[in-house]
C-alpha positions in Angstrom: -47.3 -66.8 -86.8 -46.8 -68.4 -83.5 -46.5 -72.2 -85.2 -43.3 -73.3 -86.5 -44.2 -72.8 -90.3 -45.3 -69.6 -89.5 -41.9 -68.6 -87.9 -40.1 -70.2 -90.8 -42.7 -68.5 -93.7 -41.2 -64.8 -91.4 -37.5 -65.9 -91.5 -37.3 -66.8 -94.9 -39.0 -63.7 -95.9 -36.8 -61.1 -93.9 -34.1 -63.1 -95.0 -35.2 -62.9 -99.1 -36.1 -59.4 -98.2 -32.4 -58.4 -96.8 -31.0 -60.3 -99.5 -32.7 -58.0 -101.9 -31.9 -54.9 -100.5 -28.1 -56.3 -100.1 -28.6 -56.6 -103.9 -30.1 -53.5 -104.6 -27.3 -51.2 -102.7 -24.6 -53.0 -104.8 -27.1 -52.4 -108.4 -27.5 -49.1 -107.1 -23.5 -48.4 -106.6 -22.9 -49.3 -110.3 -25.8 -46.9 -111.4 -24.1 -43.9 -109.4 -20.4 -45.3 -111.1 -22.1 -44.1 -114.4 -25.2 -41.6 -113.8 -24.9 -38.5 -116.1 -27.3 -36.6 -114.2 -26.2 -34.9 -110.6 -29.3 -34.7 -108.8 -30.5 -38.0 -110.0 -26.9 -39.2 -108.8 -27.4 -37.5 -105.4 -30.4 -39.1 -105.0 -29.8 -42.5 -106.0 -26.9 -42.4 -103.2 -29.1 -41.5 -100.5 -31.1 -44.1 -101.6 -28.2 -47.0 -101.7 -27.2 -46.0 -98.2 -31.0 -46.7 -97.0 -31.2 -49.8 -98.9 -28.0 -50.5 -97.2 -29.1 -49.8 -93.6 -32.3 -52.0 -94.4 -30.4 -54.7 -95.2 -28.2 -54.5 -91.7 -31.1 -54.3 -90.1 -32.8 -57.1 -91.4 -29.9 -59.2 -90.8 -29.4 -57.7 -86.9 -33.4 -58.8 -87.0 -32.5 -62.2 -88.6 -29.3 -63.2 -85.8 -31.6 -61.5 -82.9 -34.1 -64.3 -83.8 -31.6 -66.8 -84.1 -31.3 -67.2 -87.7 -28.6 -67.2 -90.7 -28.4 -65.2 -93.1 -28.3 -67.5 -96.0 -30.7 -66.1 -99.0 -28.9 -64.8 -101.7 -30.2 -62.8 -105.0 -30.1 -65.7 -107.9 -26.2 -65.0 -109.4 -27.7 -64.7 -113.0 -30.1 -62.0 -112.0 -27.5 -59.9 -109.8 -24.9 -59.8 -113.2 -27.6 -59.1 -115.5 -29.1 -56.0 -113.3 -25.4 -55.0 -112.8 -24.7 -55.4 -116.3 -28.0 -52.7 -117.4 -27.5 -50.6 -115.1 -23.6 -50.6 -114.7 -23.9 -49.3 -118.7 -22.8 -46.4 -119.8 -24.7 -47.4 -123.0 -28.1 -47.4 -121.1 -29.7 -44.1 -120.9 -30.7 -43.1 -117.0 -34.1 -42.7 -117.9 -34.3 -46.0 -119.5 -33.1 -47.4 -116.0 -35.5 -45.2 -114.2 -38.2 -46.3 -116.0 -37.4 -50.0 -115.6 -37.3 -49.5 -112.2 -40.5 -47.3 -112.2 -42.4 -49.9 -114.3 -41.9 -52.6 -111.7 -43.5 -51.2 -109.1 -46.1 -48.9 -110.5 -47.6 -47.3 -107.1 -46.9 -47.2 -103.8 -48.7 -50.3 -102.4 -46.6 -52.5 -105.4 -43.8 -51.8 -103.9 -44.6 -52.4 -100.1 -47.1 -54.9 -100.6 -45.2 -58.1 -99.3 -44.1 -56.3 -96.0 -47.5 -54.9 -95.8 -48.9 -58.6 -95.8 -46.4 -60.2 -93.7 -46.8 -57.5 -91.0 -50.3 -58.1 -90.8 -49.0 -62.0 -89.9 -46.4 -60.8 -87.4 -48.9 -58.6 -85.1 -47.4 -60.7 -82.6 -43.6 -59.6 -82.7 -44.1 -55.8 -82.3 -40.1 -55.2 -83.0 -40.5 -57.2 -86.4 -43.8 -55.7 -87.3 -42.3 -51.9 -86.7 -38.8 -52.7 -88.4 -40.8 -53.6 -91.4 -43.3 -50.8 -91.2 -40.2 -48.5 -91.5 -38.7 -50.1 -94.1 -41.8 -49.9 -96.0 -42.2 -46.4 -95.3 -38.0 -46.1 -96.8 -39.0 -47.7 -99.9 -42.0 -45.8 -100.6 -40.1 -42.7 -100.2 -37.5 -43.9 -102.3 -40.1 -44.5 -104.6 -41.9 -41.2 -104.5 -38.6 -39.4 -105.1 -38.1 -41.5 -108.4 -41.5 -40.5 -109.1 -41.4 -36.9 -108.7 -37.6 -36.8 -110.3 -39.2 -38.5 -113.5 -42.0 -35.6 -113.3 
């Protein structure tokens, strides 16, 4: 990634990718507003305040490689996840299975960091901030799992 459109192709994608986790801690703080169940409650904060951190550090990341923070989750698809999972009318395990369904396994959900640090072998700090984020979201995602169970 050492050509311009390769350091444009990484920006935009830590950008997009702390956007979405931006977007997930606020989907995630409605969910908890209205969660019937405790431990699923407990759990789904611990996982909003690593979404959270992710997203911090992806924007530290971002300004340390002097770039903006400009990507934001399409307005229409923020208010329609808030609006699902905000409800009171929407079962928790309706929402946990949305979310389940989306990324099915463990490599769904960390495949685009898995690919782009194979492209950033040269920018160890990069490549191990998104190792660890990948390894944050498949534990959040093996919890969900094993709560489902």
């Amino acid at each position: 990634m050492r050509d311009g459109t390769g350091d444009q192709r990484l920006l935009r994608f830590l950008d997009d990718l702390r956007a979405a986790e931006a977007a997930s801690t606020t989907v995630l703080a409605a969910w908890i507003a209205v969660c019937t169940h405790d431990e699923l409650r407990g759990g789904l904060r611990v996982i909003a305040e690593r979404e959270a951190g992710h997203a911090e550090l992806l924007a530290e990341r971002l300004r340390e490689l002097g770039s903006e923070c400009t990507a934001e989750l399409a307005p229409p698809v923020l208010a329609s996840a808030l609006e699902r999972f905000g409800s009171r009318d929407v079962p928790d395990e309706d929402k946990l299975a949305q979310v389940l369904a989306r990324y099915p396994d463990d490599a769904a959900a960390t495949r685009s960091i898995t690919y782009i640090v194979d492209e950033v072998a040269d920018d160890p700090e990069t490549c191990e901030l998104l190792r660890l984020i990948a390894e944050g979201e498949n534990a959040t995602f093996a919890w969900l799992r094993a709560y489902r169970g």
